[in-house]
C-alpha positions as CSV (number, residue, x, y, z in Angstrom):
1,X,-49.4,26.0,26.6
2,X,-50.2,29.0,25.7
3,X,-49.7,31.2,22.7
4,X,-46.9,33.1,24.3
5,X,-45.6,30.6,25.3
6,X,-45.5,28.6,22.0
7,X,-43.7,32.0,20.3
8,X,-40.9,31.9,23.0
9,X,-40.6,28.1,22.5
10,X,-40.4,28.9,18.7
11,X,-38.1,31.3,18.8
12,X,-35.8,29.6,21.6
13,X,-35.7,27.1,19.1
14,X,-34.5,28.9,15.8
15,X,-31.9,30.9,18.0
16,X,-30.5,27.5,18.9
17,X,-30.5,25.6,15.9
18,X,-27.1,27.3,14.1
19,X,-25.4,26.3,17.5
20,X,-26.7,22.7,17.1
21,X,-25.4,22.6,13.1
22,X,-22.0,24.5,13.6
23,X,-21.9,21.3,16.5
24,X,-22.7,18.8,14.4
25,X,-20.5,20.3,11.3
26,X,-17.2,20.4,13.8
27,X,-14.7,18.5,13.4
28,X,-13.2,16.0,16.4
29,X,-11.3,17.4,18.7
30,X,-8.4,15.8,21.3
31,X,-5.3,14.0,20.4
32,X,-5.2,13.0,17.0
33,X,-4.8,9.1,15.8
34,X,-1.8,9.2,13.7
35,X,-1.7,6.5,10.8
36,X,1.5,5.7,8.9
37,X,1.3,5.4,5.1
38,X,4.3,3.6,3.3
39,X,5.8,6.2,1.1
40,X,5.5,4.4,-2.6
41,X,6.6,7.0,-4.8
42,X,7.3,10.4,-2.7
43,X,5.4,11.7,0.7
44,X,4.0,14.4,-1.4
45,X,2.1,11.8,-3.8
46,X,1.1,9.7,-0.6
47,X,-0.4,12.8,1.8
48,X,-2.5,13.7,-1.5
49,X,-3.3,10.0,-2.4
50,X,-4.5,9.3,1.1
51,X,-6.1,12.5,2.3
52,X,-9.4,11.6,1.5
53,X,-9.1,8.0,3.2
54,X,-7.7,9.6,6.6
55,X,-10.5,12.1,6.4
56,X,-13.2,9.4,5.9
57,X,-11.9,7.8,8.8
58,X,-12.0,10.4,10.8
59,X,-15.5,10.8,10.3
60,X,-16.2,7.4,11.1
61,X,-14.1,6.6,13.8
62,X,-15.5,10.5,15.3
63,X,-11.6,11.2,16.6
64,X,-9.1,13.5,14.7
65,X,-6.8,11.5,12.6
66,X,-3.8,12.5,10.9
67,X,-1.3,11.3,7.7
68,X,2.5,10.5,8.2
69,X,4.2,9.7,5.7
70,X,6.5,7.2,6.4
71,X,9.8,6.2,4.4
72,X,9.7,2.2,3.2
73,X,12.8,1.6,5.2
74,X,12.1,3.8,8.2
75,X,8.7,2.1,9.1
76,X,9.6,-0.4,11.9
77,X,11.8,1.7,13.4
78,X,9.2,4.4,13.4
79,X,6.2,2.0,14.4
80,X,8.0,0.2,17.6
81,X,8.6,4.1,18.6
82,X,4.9,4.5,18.9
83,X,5.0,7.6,16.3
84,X,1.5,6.1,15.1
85,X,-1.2,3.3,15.5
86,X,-2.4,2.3,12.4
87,X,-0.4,1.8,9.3
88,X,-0.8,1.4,5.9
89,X,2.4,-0.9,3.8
90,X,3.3,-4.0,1.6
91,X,2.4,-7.2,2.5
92,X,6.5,-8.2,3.6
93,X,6.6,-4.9,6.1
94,X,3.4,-6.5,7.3
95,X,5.3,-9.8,7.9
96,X,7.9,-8.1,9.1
97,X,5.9,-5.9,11.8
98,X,4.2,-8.6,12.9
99,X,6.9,-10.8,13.2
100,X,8.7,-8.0,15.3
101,X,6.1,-5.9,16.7
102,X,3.0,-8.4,16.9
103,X,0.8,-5.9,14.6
104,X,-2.4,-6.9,13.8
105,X,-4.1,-7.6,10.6
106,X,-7.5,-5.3,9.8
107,X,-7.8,-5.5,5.8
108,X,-6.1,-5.9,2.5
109,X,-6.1,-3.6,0.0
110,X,-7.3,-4.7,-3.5
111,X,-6.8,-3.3,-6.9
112,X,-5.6,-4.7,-10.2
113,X,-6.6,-8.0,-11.8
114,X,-5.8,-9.8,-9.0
115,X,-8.1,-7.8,-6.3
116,X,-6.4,-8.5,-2.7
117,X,-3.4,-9.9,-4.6
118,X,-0.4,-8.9,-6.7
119,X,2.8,-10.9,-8.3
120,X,6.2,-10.2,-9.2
121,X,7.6,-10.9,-12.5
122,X,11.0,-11.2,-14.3
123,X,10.2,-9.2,-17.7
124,X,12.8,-8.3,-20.8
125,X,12.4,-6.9,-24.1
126,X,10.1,-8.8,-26.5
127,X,13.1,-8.6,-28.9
128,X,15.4,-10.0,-26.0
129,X,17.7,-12.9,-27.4
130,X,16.9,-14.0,-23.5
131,X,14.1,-16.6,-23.8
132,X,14.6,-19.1,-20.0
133,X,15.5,-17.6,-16.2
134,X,18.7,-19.8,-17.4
135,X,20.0,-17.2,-20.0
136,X,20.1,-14.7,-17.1
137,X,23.8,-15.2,-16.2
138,X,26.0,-12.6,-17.0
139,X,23.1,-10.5,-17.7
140,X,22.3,-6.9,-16.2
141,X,19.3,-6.9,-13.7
142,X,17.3,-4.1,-12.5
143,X,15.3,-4.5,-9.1
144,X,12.6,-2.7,-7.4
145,X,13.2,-1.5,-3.7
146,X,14.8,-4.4,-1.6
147,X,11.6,-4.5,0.8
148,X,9.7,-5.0,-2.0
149,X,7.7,-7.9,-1.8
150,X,7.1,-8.0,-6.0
151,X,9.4,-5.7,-7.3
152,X,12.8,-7.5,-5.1
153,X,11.8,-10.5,-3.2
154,X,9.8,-12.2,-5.6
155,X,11.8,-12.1,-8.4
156,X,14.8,-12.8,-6.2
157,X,13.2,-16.0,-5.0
158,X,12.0,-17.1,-9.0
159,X,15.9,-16.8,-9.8
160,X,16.7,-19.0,-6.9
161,X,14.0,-21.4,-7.4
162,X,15.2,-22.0,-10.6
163,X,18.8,-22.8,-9.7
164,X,20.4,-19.0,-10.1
165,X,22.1,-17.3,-7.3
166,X,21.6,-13.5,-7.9
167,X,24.7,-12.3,-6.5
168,X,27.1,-14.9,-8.7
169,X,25.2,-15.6,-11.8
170,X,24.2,-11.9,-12.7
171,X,26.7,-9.9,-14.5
172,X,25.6,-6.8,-12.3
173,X,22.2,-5.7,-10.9
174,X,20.8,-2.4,-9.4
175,X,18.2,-0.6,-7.8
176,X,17.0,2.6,-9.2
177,X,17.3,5.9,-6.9
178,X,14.6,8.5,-6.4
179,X,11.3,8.3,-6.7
180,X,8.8,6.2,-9.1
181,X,11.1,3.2,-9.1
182,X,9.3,0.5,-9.7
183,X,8.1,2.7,-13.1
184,X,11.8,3.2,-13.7
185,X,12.5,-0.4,-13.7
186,X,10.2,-1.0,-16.1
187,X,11.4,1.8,-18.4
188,X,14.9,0.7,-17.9
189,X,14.3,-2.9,-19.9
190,X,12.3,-0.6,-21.8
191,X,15.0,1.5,-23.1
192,X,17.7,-1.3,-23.3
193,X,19.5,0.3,-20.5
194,X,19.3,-3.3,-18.9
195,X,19.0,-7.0,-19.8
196,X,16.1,-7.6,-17.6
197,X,13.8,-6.6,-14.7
198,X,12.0,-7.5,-11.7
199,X,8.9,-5.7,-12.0
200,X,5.6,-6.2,-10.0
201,X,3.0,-7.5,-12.4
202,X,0.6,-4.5,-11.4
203,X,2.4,-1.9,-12.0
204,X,2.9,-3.4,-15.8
205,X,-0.8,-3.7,-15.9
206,X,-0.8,0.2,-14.9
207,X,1.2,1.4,-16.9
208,X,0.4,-0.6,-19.6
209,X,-3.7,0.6,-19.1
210,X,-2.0,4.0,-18.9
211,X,-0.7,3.7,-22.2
212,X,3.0,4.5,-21.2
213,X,3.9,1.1,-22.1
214,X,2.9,-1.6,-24.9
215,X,2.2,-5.4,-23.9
216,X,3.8,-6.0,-27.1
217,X,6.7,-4.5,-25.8
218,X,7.8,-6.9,-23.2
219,X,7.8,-10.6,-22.6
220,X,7.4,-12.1,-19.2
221,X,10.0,-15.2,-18.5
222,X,8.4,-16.0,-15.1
223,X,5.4,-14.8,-13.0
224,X,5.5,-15.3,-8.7
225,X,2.6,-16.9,-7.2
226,X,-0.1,-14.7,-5.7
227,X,0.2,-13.0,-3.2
228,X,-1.5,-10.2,-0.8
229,X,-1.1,-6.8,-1.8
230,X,-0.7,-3.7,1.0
231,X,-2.0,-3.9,4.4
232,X,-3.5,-2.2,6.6
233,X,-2.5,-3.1,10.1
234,X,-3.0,-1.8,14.2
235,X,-0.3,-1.8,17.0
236,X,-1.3,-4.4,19.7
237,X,-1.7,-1.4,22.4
238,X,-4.2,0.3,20.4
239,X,-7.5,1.1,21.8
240,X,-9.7,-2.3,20.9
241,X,-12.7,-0.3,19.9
242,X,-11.7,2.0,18.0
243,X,-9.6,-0.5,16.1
244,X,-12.7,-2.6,15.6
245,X,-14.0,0.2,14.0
246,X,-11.2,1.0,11.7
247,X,-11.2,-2.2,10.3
248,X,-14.9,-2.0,9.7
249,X,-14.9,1.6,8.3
250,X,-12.1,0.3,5.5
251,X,-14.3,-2.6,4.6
252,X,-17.3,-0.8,4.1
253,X,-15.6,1.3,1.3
254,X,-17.5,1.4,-1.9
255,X,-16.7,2.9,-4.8
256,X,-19.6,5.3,-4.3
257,X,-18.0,6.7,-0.9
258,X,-17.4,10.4,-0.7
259,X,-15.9,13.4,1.6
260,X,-15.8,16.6,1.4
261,X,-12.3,17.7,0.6
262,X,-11.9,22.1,-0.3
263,X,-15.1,22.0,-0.9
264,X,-16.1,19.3,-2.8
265,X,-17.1,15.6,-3.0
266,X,-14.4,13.6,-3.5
267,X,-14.7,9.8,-3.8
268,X,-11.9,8.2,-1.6
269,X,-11.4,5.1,-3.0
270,X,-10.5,6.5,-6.6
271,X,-7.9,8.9,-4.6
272,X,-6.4,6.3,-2.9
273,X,-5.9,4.2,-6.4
274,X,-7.8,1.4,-4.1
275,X,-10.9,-0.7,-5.6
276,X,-11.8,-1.7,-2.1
277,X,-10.8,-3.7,1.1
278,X,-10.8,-7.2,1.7
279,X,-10.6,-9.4,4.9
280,X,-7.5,-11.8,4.7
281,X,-6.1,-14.2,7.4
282,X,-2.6,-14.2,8.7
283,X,-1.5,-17.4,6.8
284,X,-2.8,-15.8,3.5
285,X,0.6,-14.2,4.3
286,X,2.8,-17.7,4.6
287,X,3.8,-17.7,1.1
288,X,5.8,-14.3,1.8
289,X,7.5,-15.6,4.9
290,X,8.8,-18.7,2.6
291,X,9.9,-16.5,0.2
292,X,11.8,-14.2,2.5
293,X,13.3,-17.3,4.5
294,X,14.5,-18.8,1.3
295,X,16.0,-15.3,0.1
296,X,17.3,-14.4,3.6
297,X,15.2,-11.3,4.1
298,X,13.8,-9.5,7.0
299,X,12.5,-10.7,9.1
300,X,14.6,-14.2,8.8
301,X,17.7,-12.9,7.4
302,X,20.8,-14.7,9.2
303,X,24.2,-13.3,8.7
């Protein structure tokens, strides 16, 4: 080759490379993969929580992929009308769904003391005259959202495990509106405004950690078994590959992955209030199911 050539090669070259990085820097184009994430405090809170995460998949799955927000109570409707794939919700809408809709199970989220795990428990005042599950009758109960697996169904089951029929033996019980509830039943024991409350062991240890709460300030009459924390799940009809690789992008997550988000590097795991993703099997999931049969709760309720 000779040295004309070589300059035209050389120059054919640098006139091409911003083309090749604005390329390579673009993001996917086509019909978006739309993943549902449970609401658990507003949709607000959950399209900031999980921006980073969808954007993380997005760059490893190499397809667009976009948050919905989905309401607790609205999600199977809103799955078995195919208005997403992928989902992210508790571990009872997971029973549920795949009860119903024959989801599938891709990974677990963990976080808390109890990694891929979480627990409902019965809590009142540490200066409560209650000391058993028995002194409960005629008592006032708050309760987290009804299709919550440790802030409703847990405790529900406890109380009936121990003899006590929620709806005859409780003076009254209630479920807070709004937003934040589970944090509302906690500060409802809190500020005497009822008996007791059925609050999911984790978001005690939050809010304890946070320092919005004393562990001095409670006492704990019963603690729920283990049991998995929020899902992550796939509709049957969606594509097998790229569910393959969904489940593997969420269980390589480290602490130490990053996107760029306005500019900067943010680390999604820490957004997403997640320590990481773990690999459970169906019948990790069989202690729910008993629960909700025992309670008569989705999706085993009889009327």
């Amino acid at each position: 080759m000779n040295l004309l050539n070589l300059r035209l090669t050389f120059v054919s070259l640098l006139l091409l490379t911003p083309l090749l990085l604005v390329s390579c820097n673009q993001a996917p184009t086509g019909t978006p993969v739309k993943i549902g994430y449970m609401n658990c405090n507003s949709a607000a809170e959950t399209l900031q929580r999980f921006r980073p995460l969808t954007a993380y998949l997005q760059r490893e799955l190499g397809v667009p992929c976009e948050a919905v927000p989905v309401d607790t109570q609205d999600f199977e409707e809103r799955f078995a009308a195919a208005e997403f794939d992928f989902g992210h919700f508790n571990s009872l809408l997971y029973v549920i769904l795949k009860e119903n809709q024959d989801i599938e199970l891709l990974a677990t989220e963990m976080r808390g003391q109890y990694g891929s795990g979480t627990a409902g428990a019965i809590i009142v005042r540490s200066d409560s005259s209650i000391q058993s599950l028995d002194d409960l009758r005629g008592k006032r109960m708050l309760y987290g959202p009804q299709l919550a697996p440790t802030g409703y169904l847990a405790q529900y089951d406890l109380m009936l495990e121990a003899g006590l029929d929620p709806e005859r033996d409780l003076a009254y019980y209630a479920i807070p509106h709004g937003s934040f509830k589970h944090e509302k039943v906690i500060y409802g024991v809190y500020f005497g405004e009822y008996d007791v409350a059925a609050a999911p062991a984790l978001d005690l240890e939050l809010m304890i950690r946070d320092g919005k709460v004393s562990a001095d300030d409670f006492r704990v009459l019963a603690q729920s078994q283990v049991i998995p924390y929020c899902t992550f799940g796939a509709a049957k009809s969606a594509d097998r590959q790229l569910v393959d690789k969904f489940r593997r992008a969420l269980l390589d997550l480290t602490p130490e992955t990053t996107v760029e988000i306005d500019g900067e590097q943010v680390r999604v795991l820490k957004s997403a209030w997640i320590d990481g993703f773990e690999a459970l099997q169906d019948q990790n999931y069989d202690p729910i199911r008993a629960m909700a049969k025992r309670a008569n709760m989705p999706p085993y309720q009889e009327f």
